[in-house]
C-alpha positions in Angstrom: 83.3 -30.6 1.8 79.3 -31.6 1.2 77.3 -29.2 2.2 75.0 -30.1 5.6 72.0 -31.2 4.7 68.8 -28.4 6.0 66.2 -30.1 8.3 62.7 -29.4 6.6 58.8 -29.1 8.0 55.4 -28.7 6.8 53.6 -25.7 6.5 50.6 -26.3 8.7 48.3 -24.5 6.3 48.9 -26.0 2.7 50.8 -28.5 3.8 53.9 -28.3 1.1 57.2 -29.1 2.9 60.6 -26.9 2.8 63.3 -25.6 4.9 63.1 -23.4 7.5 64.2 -20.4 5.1 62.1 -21.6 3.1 59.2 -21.3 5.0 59.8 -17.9 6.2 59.5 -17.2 3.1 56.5 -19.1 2.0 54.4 -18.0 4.8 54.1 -14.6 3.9 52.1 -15.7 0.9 50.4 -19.0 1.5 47.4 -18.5 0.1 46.0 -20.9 2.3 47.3 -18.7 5.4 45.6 -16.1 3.9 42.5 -17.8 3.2 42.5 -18.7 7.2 43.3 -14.9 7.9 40.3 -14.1 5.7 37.9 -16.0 7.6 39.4 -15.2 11.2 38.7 -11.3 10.3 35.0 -11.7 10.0 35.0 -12.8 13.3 34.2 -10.8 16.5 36.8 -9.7 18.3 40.0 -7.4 18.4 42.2 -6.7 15.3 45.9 -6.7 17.1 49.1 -7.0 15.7 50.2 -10.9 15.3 54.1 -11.4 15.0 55.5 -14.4 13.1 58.4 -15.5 14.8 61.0 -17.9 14.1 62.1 -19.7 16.8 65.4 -22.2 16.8 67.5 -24.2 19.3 71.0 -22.4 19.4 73.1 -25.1 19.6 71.1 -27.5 17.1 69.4 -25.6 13.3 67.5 -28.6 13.3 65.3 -27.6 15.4 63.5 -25.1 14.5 59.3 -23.6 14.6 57.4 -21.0 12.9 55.0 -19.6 15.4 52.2 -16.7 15.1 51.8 -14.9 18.3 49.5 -12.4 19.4 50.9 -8.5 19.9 49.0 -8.9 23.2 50.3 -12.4 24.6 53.4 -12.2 27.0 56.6 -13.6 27.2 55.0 -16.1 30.0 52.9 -17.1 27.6 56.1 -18.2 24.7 57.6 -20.0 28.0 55.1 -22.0 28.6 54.7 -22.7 24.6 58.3 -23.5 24.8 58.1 -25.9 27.6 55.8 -27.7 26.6 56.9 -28.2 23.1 60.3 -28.8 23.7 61.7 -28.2 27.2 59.8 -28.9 30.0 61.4 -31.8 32.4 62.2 -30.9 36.0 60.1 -27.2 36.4 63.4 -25.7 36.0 63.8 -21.8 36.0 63.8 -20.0 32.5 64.7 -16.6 31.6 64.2 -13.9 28.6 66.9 -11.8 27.4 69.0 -9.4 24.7 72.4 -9.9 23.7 72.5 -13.7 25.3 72.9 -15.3 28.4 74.9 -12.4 30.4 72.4 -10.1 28.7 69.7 -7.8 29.5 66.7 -10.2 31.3 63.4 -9.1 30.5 60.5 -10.0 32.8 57.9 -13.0 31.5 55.3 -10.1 32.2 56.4 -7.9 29.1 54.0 -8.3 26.3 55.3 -9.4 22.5 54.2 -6.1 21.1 56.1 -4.0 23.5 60.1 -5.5 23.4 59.7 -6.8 19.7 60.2 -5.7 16.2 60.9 -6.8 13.3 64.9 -8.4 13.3 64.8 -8.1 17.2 65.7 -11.3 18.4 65.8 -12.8 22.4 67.0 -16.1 23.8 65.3 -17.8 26.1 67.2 -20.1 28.4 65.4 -23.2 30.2 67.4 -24.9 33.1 70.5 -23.0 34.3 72.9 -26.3 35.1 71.7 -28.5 32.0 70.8 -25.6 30.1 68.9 -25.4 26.9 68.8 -22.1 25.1 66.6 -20.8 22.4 66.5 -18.2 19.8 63.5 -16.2 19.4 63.4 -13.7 16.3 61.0 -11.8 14.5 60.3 -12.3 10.9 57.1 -9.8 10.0 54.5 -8.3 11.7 50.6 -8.3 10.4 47.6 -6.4 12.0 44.3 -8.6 12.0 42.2 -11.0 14.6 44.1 -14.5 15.5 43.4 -17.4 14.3 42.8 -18.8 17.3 41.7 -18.1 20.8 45.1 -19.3 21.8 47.8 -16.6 22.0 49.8 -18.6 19.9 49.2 -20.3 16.9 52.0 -23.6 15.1 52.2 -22.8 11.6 55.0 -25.1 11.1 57.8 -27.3 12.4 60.6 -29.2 11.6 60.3 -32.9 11.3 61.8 -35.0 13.5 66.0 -35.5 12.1 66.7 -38.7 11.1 69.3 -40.6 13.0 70.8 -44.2 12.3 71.0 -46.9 15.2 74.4 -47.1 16.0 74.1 -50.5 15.6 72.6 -51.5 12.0 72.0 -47.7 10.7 68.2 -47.9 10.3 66.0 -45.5 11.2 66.5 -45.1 15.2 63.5 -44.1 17.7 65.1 -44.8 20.8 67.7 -43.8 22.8 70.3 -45.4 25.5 71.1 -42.9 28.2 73.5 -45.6 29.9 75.4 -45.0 26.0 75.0 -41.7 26.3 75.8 -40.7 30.1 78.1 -43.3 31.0 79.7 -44.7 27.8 79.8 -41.4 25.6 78.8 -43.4 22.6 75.9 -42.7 20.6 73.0 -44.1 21.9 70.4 -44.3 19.2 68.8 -47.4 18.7 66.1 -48.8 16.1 63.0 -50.6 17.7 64.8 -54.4 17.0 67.8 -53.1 18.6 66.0 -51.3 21.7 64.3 -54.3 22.4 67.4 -56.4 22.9 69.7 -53.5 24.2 71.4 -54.8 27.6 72.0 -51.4 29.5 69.5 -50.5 31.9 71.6 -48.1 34.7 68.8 -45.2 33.9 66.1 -47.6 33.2 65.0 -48.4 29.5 65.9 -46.6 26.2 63.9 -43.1 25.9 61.5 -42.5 22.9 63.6 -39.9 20.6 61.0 -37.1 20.5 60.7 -34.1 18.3 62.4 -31.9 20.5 66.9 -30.5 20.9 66.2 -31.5 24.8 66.5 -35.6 24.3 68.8 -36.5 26.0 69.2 -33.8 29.0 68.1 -34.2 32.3 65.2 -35.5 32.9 63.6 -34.8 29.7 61.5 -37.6 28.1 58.7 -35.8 25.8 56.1 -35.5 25.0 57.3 -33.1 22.8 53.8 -31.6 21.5 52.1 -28.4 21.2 49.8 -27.6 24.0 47.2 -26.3 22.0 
């Protein structure tokens, strides 16, 4: 059997592209990363402890982001990262926990530095009916300022999957939730096929975004960091 094919993304510092193993490994020596450390630590302010953590949908690998958060940001402040990159449709609930879904639930209150280490890993679950869940684990821990005012800080993604139309096989933006819902077929559609697609039960074809929530619920994008 061929071996899957690994979704890759950009490091956000040097730019060089790789897997998401791959970048785990790569970011603890970027020189660029370093070089923006450098600078950041002549700058007023607090030295803290800054956790890079690796963050991936649990039902999809290709999904994945390398994120650098602040020892002092909370968990509130990941959900709201999380939502608005990926997630956010309806204002659903969310929840953190260890050891799963029926785990233990730790409150959005709890600062990063005080619930993780590194190997500890949570899941965070948006939406309890249509749920997405997400796997939050840390990778290494550094002491110095942020880069950023922000409490968290992209240093890289994975690009957005390729997926044939289901009509021609070209690259497809769009997707059919009429296909989807109603039909269980595929969906996907490239932007000639979109524009002469017939179904329109749940209105046009959706933009496929960057994010593992396409597709459920509500969810329709934008799929961008908020900072």
């Amino acid at each position: 059997m061929a071996r899957r094919k690994q979704s890759r993304g950009k490091c956000n510092f040097c730019e060089r592209e790789m897997t998401k193993g791959g970048l785990a490994r790569h970011l603890s020596s970027c020189a660029k990363r370093k070089e923006h450390a450098s600078i950041a630590d002549q700058k007023p302010g607090e030295t803290q402890k800054l956790y890079h953590l690796q963050i991936q949908d649990a039902w999809n690998a290709d999904f994945w982001l390398h994120l650098e958060v602040n020892g002092s940001a909370t968990l509130e402040d990941i959900d709201y990262y999380l939502r608005a990159i990926w997630l956010e449709c309806c204002d659903h609930l969310s929840q953190f926990s260890i050891g799963g879904w029926k785990g233990t639930e730790i409150s959005k209150d709890t600062r990063v530095e005080k619930v993780l280490d590194v190997g500890t890993e949570l899941t965070h679950i948006y939406d309890f009916g249509t749920s997405s869940e997400t796997l939050i684990k840390a990778v290494k821990i550094r002491t110095g300022k942020p880069l950023t005012s922000h409490p968290i800080y992209l240093m890289a993604r994975n690009n957005r999957p390729y997926v044939g139309c289901m009509e021609c096989e070209k690259p497809a933006s769009w997707l059919c939730l009429e296909c989807l819902y109603d039909l269980d077929e595929q969906g996907t559609l490239c932007n000639e096929h979109a524009e002469s697609h017939e179904h329109d039960a749940y209105g046009e074809p959706i933009e496929l975004v960057n994010s593992p929530r396409v597709g459920m619920c509500g969810y329709t994008g934008p799929a961008e960091p908020p900072y």
